[in-house]
N, C-alpha and C positions, 0 to 999 in steps of 0.2 A: 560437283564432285561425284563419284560413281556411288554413295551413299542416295543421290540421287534417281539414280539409277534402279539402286537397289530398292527404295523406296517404291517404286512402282513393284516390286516382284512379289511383295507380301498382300495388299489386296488383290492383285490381278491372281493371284494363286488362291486367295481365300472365295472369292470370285468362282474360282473354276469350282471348287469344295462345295457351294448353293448351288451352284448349277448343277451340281452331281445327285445332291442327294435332294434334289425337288424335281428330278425330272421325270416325263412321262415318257415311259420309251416307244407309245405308237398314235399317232393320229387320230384320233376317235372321235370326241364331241367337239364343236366350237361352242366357244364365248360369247355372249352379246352385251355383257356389260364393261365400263370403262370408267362408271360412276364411284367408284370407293378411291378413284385419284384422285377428287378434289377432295378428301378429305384427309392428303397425304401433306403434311408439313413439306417446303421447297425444298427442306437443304436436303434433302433423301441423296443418299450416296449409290443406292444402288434399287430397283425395286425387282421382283419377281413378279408376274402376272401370271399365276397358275388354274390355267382355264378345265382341267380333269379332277380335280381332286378327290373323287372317288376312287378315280385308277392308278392315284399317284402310286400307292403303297405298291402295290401291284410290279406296276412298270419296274421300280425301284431294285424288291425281290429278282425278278426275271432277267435285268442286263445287269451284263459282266462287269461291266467298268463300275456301274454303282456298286457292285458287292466287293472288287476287289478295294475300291474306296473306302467301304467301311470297316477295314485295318486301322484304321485313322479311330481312335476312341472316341473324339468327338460327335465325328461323324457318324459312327454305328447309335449314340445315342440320340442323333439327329432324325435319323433313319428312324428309330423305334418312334421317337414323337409323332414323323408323319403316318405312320400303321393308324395311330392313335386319331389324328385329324382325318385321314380317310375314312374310318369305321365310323366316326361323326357325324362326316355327311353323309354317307349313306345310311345312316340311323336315322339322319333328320332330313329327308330327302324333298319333302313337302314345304319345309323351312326355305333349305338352302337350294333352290331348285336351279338355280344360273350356274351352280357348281363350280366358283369358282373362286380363288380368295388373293387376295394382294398382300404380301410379303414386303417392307422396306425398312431400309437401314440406315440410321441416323447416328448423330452424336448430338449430345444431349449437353456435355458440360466439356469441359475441358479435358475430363479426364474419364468419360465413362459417355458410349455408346449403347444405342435401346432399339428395338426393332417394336413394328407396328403389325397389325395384322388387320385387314379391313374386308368385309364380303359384302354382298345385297343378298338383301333379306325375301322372302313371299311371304306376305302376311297373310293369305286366306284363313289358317287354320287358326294362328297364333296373331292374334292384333296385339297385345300387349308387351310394352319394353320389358315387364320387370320379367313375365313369363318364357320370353326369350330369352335373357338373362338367366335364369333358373335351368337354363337346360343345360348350362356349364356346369355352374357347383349350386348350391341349397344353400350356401353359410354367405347371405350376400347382404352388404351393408351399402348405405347413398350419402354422397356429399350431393354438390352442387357445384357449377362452375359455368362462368358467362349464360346462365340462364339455363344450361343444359345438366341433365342430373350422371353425377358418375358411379356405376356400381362397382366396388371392389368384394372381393372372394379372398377371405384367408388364405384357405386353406389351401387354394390356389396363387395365390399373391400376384392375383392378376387386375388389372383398372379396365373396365368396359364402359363404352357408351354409345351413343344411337343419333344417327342423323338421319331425320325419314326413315328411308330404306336400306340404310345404311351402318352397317353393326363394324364397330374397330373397337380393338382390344390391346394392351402391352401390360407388359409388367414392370413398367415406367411411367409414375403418374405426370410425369413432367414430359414427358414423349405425350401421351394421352390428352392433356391439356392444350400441347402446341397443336392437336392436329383439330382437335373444338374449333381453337382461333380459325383455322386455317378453313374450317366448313362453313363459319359465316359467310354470308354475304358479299359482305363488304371486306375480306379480306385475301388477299390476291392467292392461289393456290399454282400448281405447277404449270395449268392449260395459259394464266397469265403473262407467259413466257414463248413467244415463238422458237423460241431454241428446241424446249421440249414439245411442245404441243404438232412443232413441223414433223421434227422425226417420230414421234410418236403416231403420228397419224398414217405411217406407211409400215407399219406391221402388220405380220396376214395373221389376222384372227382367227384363220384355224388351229393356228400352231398349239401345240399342248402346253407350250410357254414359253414366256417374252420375257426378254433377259432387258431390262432398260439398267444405263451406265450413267452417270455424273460423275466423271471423274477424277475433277478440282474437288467434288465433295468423297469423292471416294479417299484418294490422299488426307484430304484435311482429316477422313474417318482412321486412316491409317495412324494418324500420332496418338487418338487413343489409346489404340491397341499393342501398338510396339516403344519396345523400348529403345530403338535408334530413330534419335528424332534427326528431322532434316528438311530444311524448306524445300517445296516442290507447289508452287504455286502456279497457275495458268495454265496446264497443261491441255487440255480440252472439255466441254459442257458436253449434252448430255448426245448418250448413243441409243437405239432403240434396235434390238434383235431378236430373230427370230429363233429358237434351238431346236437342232435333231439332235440324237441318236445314233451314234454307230454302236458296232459291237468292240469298238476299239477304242473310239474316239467322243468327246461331246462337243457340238458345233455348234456353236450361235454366228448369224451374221445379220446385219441388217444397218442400218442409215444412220449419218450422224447431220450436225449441221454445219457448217463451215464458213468462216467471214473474210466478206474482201478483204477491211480492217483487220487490225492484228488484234486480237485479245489476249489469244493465249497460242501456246507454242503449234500446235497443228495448224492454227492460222497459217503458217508461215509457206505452207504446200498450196497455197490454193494456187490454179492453173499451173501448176508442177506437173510434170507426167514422171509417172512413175517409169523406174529402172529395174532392171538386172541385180538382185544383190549379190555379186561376184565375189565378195568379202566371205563366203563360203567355201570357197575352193582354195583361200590362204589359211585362216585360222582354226589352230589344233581341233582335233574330233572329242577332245575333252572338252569342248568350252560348256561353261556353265551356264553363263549368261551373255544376251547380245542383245543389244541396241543397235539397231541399224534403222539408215535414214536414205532415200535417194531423191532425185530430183532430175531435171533437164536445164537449169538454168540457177547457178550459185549466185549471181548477182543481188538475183530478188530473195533469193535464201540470206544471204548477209545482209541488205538492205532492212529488211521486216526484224529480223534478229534484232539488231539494232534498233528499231521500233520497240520492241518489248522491253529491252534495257533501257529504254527513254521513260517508258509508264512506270517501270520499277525503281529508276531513282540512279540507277547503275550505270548510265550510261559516261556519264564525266569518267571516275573511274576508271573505269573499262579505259576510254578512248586516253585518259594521262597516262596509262598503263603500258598500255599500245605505240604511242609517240614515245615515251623513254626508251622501251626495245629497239625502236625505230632507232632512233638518233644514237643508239650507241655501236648499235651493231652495223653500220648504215644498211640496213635490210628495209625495204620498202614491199609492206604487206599488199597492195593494192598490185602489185606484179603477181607474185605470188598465186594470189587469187583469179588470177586470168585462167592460172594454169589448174586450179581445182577444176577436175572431169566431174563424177555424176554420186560420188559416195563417200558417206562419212559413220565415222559412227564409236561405240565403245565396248568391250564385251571383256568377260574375268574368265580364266579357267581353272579357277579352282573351287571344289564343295562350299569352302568357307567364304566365298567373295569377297576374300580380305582385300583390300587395295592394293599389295605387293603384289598380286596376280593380274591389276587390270591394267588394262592396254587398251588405245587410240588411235583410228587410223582415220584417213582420207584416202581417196583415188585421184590420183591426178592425169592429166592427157596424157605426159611425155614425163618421166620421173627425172631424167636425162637435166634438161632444164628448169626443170622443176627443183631438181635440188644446186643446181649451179646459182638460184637466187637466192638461198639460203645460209650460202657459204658464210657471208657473216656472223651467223647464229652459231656457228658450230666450232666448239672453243677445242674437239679434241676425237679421234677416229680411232678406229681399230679393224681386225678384217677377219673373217667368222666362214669359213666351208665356201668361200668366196663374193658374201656378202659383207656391205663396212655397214657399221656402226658406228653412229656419231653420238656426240654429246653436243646439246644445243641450249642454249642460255632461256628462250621461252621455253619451259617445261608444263606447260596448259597452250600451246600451238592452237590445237583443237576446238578446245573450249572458248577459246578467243576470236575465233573463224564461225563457231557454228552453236555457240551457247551452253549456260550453265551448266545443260544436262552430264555436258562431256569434261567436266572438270575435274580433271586429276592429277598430280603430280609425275608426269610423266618429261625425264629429263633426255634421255635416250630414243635414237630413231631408227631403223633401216629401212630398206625398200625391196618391197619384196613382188615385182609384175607390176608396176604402176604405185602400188598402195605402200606411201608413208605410213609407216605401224611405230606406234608412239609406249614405248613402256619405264618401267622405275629403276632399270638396271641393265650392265651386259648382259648376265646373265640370263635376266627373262626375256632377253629379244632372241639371245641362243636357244633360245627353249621355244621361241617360235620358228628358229630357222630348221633346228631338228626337226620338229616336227612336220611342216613343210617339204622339207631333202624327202623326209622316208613316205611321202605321202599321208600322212595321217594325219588327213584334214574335214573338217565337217560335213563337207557335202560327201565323202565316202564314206561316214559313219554308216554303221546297218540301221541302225532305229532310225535312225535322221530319217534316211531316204526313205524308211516305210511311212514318213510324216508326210514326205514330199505329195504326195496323192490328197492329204488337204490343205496346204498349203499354195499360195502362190510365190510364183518364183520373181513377176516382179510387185515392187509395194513403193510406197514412198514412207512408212514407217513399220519396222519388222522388230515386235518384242518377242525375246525366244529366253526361256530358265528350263535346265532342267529337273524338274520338281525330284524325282527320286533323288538324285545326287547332293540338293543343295536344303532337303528336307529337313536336316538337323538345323542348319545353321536358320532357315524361316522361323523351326519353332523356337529355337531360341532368341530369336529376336523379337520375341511376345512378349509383352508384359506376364501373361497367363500361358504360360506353355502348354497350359493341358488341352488347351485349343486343337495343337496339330499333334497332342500325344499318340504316337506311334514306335511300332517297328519299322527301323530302319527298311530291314529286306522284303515287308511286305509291303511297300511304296516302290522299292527300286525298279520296279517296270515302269510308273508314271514317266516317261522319259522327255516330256516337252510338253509346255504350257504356251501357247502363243499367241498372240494379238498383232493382227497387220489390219493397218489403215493406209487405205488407196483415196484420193481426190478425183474428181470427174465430175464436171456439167453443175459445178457449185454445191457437190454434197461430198461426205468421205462414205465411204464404204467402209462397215469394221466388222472385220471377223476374227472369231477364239478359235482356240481349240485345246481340248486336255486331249493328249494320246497317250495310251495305254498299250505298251509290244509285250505282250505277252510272251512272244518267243525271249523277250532281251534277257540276257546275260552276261554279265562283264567278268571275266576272270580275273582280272585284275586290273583294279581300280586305283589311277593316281589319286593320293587324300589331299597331298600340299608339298611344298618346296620351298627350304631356306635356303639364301644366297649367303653365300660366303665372304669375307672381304678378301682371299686368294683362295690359293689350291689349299689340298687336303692329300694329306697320307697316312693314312689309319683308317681302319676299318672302324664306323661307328659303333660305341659301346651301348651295353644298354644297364641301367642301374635302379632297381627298385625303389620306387617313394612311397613308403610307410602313409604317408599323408593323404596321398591321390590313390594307394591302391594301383597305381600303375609303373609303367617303366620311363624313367628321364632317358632322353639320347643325349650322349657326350660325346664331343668330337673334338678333336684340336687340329684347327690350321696350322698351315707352316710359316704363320709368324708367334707360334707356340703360345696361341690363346687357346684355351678349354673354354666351350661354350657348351651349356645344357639348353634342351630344347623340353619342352613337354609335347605330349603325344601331341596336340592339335599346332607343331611345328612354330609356337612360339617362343621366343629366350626369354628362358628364366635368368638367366644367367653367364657372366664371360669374364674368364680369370685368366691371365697371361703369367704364366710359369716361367723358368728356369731355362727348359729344353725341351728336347722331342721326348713325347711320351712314348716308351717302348711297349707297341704293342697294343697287352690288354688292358682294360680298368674290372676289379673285381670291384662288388660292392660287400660290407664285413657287418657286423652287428656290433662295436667295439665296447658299448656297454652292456651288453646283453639285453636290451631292454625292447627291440624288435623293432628301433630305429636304425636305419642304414647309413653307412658314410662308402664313399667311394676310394678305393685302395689304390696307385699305380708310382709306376717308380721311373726317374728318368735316367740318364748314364749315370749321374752319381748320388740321388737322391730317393727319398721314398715319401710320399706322401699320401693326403689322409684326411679327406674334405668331407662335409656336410650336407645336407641337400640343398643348401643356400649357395655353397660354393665357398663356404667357410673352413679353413684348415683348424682340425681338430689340433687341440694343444699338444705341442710337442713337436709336431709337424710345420714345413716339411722338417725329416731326418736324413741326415748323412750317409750312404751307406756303409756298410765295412770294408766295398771296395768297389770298383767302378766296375760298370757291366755292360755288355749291348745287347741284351736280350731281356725280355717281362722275367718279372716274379712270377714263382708258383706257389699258388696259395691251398694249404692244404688243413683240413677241421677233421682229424681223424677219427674223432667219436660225435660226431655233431653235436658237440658241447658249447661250440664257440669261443672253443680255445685251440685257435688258428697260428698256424706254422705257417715262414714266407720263407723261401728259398730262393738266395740270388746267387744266378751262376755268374761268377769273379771274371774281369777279364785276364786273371792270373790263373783262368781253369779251373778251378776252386772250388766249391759249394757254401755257398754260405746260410745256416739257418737261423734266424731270427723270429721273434714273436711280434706279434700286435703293436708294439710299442718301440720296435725299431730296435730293439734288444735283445745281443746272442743268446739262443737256447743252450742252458746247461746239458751235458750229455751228448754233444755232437759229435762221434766218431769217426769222422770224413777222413779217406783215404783221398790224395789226390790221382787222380787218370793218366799216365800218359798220353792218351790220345786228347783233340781240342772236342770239348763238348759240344754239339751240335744244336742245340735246343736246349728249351728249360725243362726242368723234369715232371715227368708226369705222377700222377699218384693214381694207384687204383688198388683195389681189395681181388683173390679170390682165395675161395675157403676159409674165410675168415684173416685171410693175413695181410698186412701190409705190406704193398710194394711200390718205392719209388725209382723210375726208370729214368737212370744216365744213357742216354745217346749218344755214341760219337758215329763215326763213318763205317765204323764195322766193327764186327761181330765179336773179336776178341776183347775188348774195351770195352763193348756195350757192355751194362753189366744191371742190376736190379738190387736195389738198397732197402733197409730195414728203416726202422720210423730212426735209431742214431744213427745216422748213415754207414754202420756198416755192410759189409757184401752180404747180400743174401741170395743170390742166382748169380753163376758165371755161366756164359757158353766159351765151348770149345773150337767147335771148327771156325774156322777161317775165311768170310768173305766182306769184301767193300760195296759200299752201299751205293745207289747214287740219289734214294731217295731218301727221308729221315725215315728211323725206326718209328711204328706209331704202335699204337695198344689196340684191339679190335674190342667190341662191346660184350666179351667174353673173356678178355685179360689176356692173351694172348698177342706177343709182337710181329710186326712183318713189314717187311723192308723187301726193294726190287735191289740188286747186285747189278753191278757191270758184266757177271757170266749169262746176262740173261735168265737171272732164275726170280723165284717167289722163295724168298724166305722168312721162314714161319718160327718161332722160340717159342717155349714155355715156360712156364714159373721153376716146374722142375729141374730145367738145365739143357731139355733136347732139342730139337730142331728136324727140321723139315725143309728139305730144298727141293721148288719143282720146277722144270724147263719151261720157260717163255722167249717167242723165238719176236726176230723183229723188233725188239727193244731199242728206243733212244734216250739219249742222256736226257731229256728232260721230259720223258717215264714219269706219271705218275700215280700212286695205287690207294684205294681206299675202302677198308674194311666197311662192309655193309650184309646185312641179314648172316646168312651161311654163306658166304662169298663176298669175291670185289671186283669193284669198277677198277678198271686200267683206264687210264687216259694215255694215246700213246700216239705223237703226233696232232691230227686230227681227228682221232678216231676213237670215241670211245663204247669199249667191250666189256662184257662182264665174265669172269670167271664162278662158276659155281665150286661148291663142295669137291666134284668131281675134277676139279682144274681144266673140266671143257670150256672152252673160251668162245664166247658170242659174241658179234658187233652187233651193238643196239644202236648207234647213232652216228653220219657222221658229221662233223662239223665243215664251215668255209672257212675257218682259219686253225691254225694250232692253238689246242688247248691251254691255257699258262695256270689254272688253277682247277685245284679237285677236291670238293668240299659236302660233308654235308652238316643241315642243322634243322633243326624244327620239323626233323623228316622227310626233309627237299635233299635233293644234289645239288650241288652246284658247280655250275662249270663258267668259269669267265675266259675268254680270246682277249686279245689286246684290247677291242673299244666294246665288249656286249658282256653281258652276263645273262645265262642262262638257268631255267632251274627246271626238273625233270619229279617225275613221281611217275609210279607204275612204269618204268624205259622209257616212259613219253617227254615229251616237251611239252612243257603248264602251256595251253593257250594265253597269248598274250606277250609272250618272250620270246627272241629276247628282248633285252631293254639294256639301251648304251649302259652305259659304268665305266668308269677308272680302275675297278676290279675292286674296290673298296664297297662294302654291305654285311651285313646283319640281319638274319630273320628272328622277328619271335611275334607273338601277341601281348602287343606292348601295352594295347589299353584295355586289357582282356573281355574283349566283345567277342570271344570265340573266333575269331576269324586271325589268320595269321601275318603280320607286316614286316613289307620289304623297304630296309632303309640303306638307300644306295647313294652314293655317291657320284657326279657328273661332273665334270668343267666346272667345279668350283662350288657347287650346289646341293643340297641334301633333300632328296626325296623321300617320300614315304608312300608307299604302293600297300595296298588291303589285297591280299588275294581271295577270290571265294570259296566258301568251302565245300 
């Protein structure tokens, strides 16, 4: 399953975090010892070979990537420790003369990982253990163990001991112990191993330091540490690399070993030539994460596969699994497979790598035929901007072709240039074809392609996360989050973390890399996307939780379910109502007690929910009379004793309280004219005023808190757009004679020429002036009623909005948002014209929750 997957991203990322902050950033002295390995217990997950460590600190301070790294809290205290081991050995220079110390990392129990620390000693000056010993701490006590004595340090709560020349340390006496065993004689240590000892043996020892990989032990070190557990066994033994330095970039590459036999899943490449991964130029320029796998020959790739499910016990299963599909759908997989070309693989695009984002593809020769042998799998079609979308009865296609790694629920397929792209819904395969249509695909991304330059373009295994983006979601999947504690934005330049292994002449080649684009910037960052079970027609609401401190989104589909979402796009909740909700949802404090319920009303209803999605007692309520437009909800002394006004479909004003019950003292006159809107409430000079709108100007009129008249106008015009309130109390409405008309509380008005006006004109007060949208084109009018085009658009405008300080402008399929007359980079972005801005999970940054094809997104913009 892609747990799997994601399973490789938390050590291969914690990986890149040692290599950051143990590097040496120039060339200087080489190493000549390799003796402190045999005293390094086997299962070691990962070891560092740091041949400067005088200059470590040094290097550290002076490149870029290591300082913008230690943003990361762990890592800056990581950083201070090695200040602290440099100044050491250069203090004890005559000691530690080889200058060099070996770093590894183990797990110890099941549930608790311990790192070793091992050097060579010169004893000219110093012969004695304990007086070497003493040069750490003074408060030092002795056991004993298989013959060898161990000194511990309080005050330190460190375990040390001595083999020859040989000084290793941890502050794990059971780490400490294992690696005694391991120094004997007679007990087999890592060099006992051709696996390690081959590729080990072809590092260039001048490197400032050698990045060695065990990666079956790295995983297994992974379930320590994170709290999503998930089997990930066999995947490859060990790698041995050499690491530079960029000023952008940290590089390790160097040799792994590789078996005719299969053992573990890299076996599966050997004599593979590596590919093209072309699977770049179809999948969105968001992606977060990718697995990707090539080859020249899938026969012997599915032959070995099958090998490995034979050693694991899986393979019956699998192959009765496989036969059922067969025989029912009569689909015969071994066709099929003729027609797999050169690429497989799996990758998520969203921060959270939830599984509802991840997707499965292959490349095949001819998609043509390819999908014509699959016709019996496919129980059901549809057809998407001129690609179909099928439903297929194997929804693990993938993982069944090409192993575990790719296992996902994936029931949905299309084809998009050759490549069957496998996902969990219509919807997110449309979310691949969009993005596709408009070009915005990963190999166009800006950072991508500044990666491209260390990267190779072919591999036969390509791990790619992008670490800023998917940052939250790693450290939360630590058991100890304080691991990767950080600021979000002070990461969000790490923009790829990657590991490609190539096969060739019986070895793999494996090479990292962290890059660091210091220019990047994302203006606006997709967070996540929930699928819909239909369309949507409302603007998503947003409603305070007392609880979280943050804002729920509430939407209802048009099969008249209310569904809440919380900010990281999961449902809390889904209530199926009555009818369509009109409109808004307010949220009310109805006990005063600074717990929220959500307010809204439908044609003849009002209701009155919890944050559970529980209707408060009483509720829903009947109204007094049936209406087709939202409540206006009005708390005229911020008491929280709230007024609800429903405009009647008998024209009418109805005012009611909290509890669904007429207010005493309502002196409502009814309008001859049909009311246009629900009414707005606003204050100036201390007075209440709530504004009846109809189409024009003699009818409009401004009401007192019991709705009698408190402002008439007298002249005479029709509207074509609604009267609105500017942020100053003041009305204005566009006319059919082409004018701007302007009302005030006191009764007067202002009419001023606008020439070129069409009926669907529309105006919106902002600052000392308004935006006109008129046509295509939108101008701003100042103070002076001199009128400027600031923008124009490629289709006519249908909406003119602002909120959270944005404009917003939505065309038929885009919605746009504008700040300072510009266009926000990043926009537009499709919409059904339905969204909501605010800062919902108040991290200062402000979000965009929009509505697609059935779908709710949420967009971060930057600030």
């Amino acid at each position: 399953m892609f747990r799997k997957i994601f399973k490789i991203s938390v050590p291969v990322v914690l990986v890149g975090v040692i290599l950051l902050i143990s590097y040496n950033a120039y060339q200087k002295t080489q190493v000549r010892v390799v003796t402190p390995l045999t005293v390094v217990p086997i299962n070691a997950s990962v070891i560092l070979q740091l041949n400067d460590v005088r200059n470590l600190s040094r290097s550290i301070s002076i490149s870029n990537i290591c300082k913008r790294l230690q943003n990361i809290k762990k890592v800056k205290g990581i950083a201070k420790q090695v200040k602290q081991i440099s100044e050491f050995f250069i203090a004890n220079q005559t000691i530690f003369a080889g200058n060099s110390l070996f770093i590894s990392f183990h797990q110890v129990s099941a549930k608790k990982s311990a790192v070793l620390f091992s050097t060579v000693l010169t004893r000219e000056d110093v012969t004695e253990d304990r007086e070497i010993i003493a040069l750490f701490a003074d408060d030092i006590t002795t056991s004993e163990y298989d013959n060898k004595i161990i000194y511990f340090s309080e005050s330190l709560d460190r375990y040390f001991s001595l083999k020859d020349d040989i000084l290793f340390y941890s502050d794990d006496k059971m780490l400490l112990t294992d690696a005694i065993r391991t120094s004997n004689e007679d007990t087999d240590d890592l060099f006992a191993s051709p696996l390690f000892s081959d590729c080990y043996s072809t590092i260039r020892k001048s490197a400032d330091i050698n990045l060695l990989i065990n990666y079956n032990n790295l995983f297994a070190l992974r379930d320590v540490v994170s709290n999503t557990q998930a089997d990930l066994n066999n995947f490859s033994e060990w790698a041995a690399t050499d690491m530079k330095l960029k000023d952008d970039a940290i590089l390790s590459s160097g040799l792994g070993t590789i078996n005719s036999s299969v053992n573990n899943f890299t076996d599966i490449f050997y004599s593979q030539k590596n590919q093209d991964i072309t699977v770049l130029d179809i999948i969105p320029d968001n992606t977060a994460q990718l697995f990707a796998i090539s080859f020249n020959n899938y026969q012997k790739i599915y032959e070995k596969k099958n090998k490995i499910l034979q050693d694991q016990h899986e393979f019956r299963n699998w192959e009765k699994n496989r036969k059922m599909i067969e025989d029912s759908s009569n689909v015969g997989y071994n066709e099929f497979m003729n027609e797999i070309d050169s690429e497989a693989g799996i990758f998520n695009t969203s921060s959270s790598l939830s599984l509802d984002y991840t997707y499965t593809y292959l490349k095949t020769k001819e998609s043509i035929r390819a999908s014509s042998l699959l016709q019996g799998l496919i129980t059901s079609s549809s057809d998407y901007r001129g690609y179909r979308i099928n439903r297929i009865l194997d929804d693990n296609l993938v993982s069944n072709l090409f192993g575990s790694l790719f296992k996902t629920d994936n029931p949905f397929f299309t084809i998009i240039n050759d490549f069957f792209i496998f996902g969990s819904s219509i919807v997110s395969l449309e979310y691949i074809i969009d993005n596709y249509a408009s070009n915005n695909i990963l190999s166009n991304n800006k950072s991508f392609r500044k990666l491209n330059s260390y990267i190779s373009e072919d591999v036969n295994i390509f791990f790619y996360i992008n670490p800023g983006k998917t940052s939250e979601t790693l450290t939360n999947s630590l058991i100890d989050t304080e691991v990767l504690s950080h600021n979000t934005d002070s990461i969000a330049k790490f923009t790829a973390f990657t590991l490609q292994i190539n096969t060739a002449r019986g070895e793999m080649l494996h090479n990292l890399c962290l890059f660091y684009d210091d220019e990047y910037k994302e203006s606006i960052k997709e967070e996540w996307y929930y699928t819909l079970d239909t369309s949507c027609s409302m603007h998503p609401q947003f409603v305070y939780n007392h609880f979280t401190d943050e804002s729920m989104i509430l939407v209802q589909d048009n099969y008249y379910n209310l569904i809440a979402l919380d900010t990281h796009g999961e449902k809390l909740w889904s209530n199926k109502i009555d009818g369509q909700i009109l409109e808004n949802i307010h949220f009310i404090d109805t006990y005063k007690n600074n717990k929220f319920q959500a307010l809204y009303n439908t044609r003849d209803k009002l209701y009155l929910i919890d944050r559970n999605g529980e209707f408060v007692d009483g509720f829903p309520r009947v109204l007094p009379t049936t209406t087709l437009m939202s409540h206006a909800l009005i708390d005229y002394d911020k008491n929280k004793n709230y007024r609800i006004i429903i405009v009647g479909e008998d024209n009418k004003l109805y005012n009611i309280d909290k509890r669904g019950k007429d207010v005493a003292g309502w002196k409502y006159i009814k309008t001859p004219n049909r009311i246009k809107k629900n009414p707005v409430h606003f204050v100036v000079a201390g007075k209440d005023y709530i504004l009846e709108a109809t189409n024009n100007s003699r009818t409009t009129r401004l009401l007192a808190r019991n709705g009698t008249e408190r402002t008439v106008f007298k002249d005479d015009h029709s509207f074509i757009t609604s009267v609105n309130v500017s942020e100053n109390g003041n009305l204005y409405a566009l006319t059919y004679e082409n004018k701007l008309w302007e009302a005030y509380v006191d009764g007067t008005t202002e009419v001023s020429d606008l020439k070129d006006l069409q009926g669907s004109s529309q105006i919106l007060s902002y600052e000392d002036g308004y935006y006109l949208a008129n046509a295509s084109s939108l101008s701003y009018i100042d103070n002076d009623k001199a009128r400027q085009t600031m923008i124009d658009f490629d289709a006519p405008i249908q909406t003119l909005s602002v909120s959270a300080g944005y404009i917003a402008i939505t065309t038929n399929t885009s919605l746009f948002l504008i700040k300072d007359n510009e266009i926000i980079e990043g926009f537009p972005i499709d919409s059904d014209g339905y969204f909501n801005i605010l800062d919902i999970d108040n991290d200062g940054k402000v979000n965009v929750v929009n509505i697609k094809n059935g779908a709710i997104y949420n967009y971060e913009l930057a600030n």
